[in-house]
C-alpha positions in Angstrom: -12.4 11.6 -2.2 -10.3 9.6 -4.6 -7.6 6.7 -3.9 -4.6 5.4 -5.2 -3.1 2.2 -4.7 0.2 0.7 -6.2 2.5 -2.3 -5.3 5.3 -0.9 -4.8 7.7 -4.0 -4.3 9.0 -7.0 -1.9 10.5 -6.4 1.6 11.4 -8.8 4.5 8.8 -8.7 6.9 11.4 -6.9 9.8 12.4 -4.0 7.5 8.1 -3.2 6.7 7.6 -3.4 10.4 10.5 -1.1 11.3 9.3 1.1 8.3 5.5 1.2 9.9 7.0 2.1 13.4 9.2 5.0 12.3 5.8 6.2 10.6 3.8 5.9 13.3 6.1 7.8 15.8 7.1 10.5 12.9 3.1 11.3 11.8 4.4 11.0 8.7 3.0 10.4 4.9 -0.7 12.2 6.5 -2.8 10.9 3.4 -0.5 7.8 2.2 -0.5 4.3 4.2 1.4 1.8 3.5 0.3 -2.0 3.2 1.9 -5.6 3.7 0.5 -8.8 3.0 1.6 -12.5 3.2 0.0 -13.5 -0.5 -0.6 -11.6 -3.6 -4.0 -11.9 -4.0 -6.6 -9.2 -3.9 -8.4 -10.2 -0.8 -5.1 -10.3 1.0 -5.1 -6.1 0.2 -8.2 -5.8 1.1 -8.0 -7.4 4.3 -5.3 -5.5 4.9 -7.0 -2.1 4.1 -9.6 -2.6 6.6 -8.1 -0.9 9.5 -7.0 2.1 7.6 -10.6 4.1 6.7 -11.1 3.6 10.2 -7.9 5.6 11.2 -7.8 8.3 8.7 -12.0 8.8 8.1 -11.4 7.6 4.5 -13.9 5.9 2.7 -14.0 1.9 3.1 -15.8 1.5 -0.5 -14.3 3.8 -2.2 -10.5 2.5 -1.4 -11.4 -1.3 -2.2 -12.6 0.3 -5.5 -9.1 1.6 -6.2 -7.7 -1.5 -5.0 -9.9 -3.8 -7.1 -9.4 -1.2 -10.3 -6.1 -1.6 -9.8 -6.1 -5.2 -9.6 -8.3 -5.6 -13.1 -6.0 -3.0 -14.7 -2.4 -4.5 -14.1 -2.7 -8.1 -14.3 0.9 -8.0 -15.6 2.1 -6.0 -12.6 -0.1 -8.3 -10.1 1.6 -11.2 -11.8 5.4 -9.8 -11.3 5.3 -8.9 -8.0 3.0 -12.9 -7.3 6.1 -14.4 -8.4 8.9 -11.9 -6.7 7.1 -12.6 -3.7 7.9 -16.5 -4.2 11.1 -15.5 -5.4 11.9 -13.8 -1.7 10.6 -16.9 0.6 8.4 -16.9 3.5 10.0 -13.7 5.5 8.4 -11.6 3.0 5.4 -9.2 2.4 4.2 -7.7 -1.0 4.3 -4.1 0.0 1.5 -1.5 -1.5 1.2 2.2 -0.8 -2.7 3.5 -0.3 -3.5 7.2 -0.4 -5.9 9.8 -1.3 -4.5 11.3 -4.2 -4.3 15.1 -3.1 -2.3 14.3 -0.2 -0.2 11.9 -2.6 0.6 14.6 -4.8 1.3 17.1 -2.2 3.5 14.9 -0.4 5.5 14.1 -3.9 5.8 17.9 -4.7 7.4 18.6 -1.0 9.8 15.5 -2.0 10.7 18.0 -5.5 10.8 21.0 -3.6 13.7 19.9 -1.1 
């Protein structure tokens, strides 16, 4: 199975939370999960990646390979969202979206179909 993983931006800490809990009582986004961390660094992700092979069956090497491709391949990116995170204080979490990618692409063509 292959991963994806992308920063997707900066969020207060209460709005991520909420986020995860409307997700967890929905079931929804099956193959996409979606990560918070404190820092910007890689080991931050993949700390916070651990728990999720264990709750979907996914993996464990092949997700911190996504991550850590990622990572090498978008210094830029990494570097953005480092300093956005400053930017928003201490409230805040860089937020990441994991997934497999056929589930990722299913769940963006239901997204076009409605």
């Amino acid at each position: 199975m292959e991963y994806t993983f992308e920063i997707l931006g900066v969020s207060p800490i209460l709005y991520f939370f909420n986020h995860q809990q409307e997700a967890i009582q929905k079931s929804t986004h099956e193959g996409v999960e979606y990560l918070g961390a404190h820092r910007c660094t890689l080991d931050a992700f993949i700390q916070s990646a651990e728990i999720v092979p264990a709750q979907r069956g996914w993996d464990f090497d092949r997700l911190v390979q996504a991550i850590v491709d990622f990572w090498v391949n978008n210094p830029e990116r990494v570097g953005l969202w480092r300093e956005r995170l400053s930017d928003a204080g201490g409230e805040s979490l860089v937020v990441a979206r994991v997934g497999n990618l056929k589930s990722l692409r299913n769940e963006l063509e239901s997204i076009f179909r409605q």
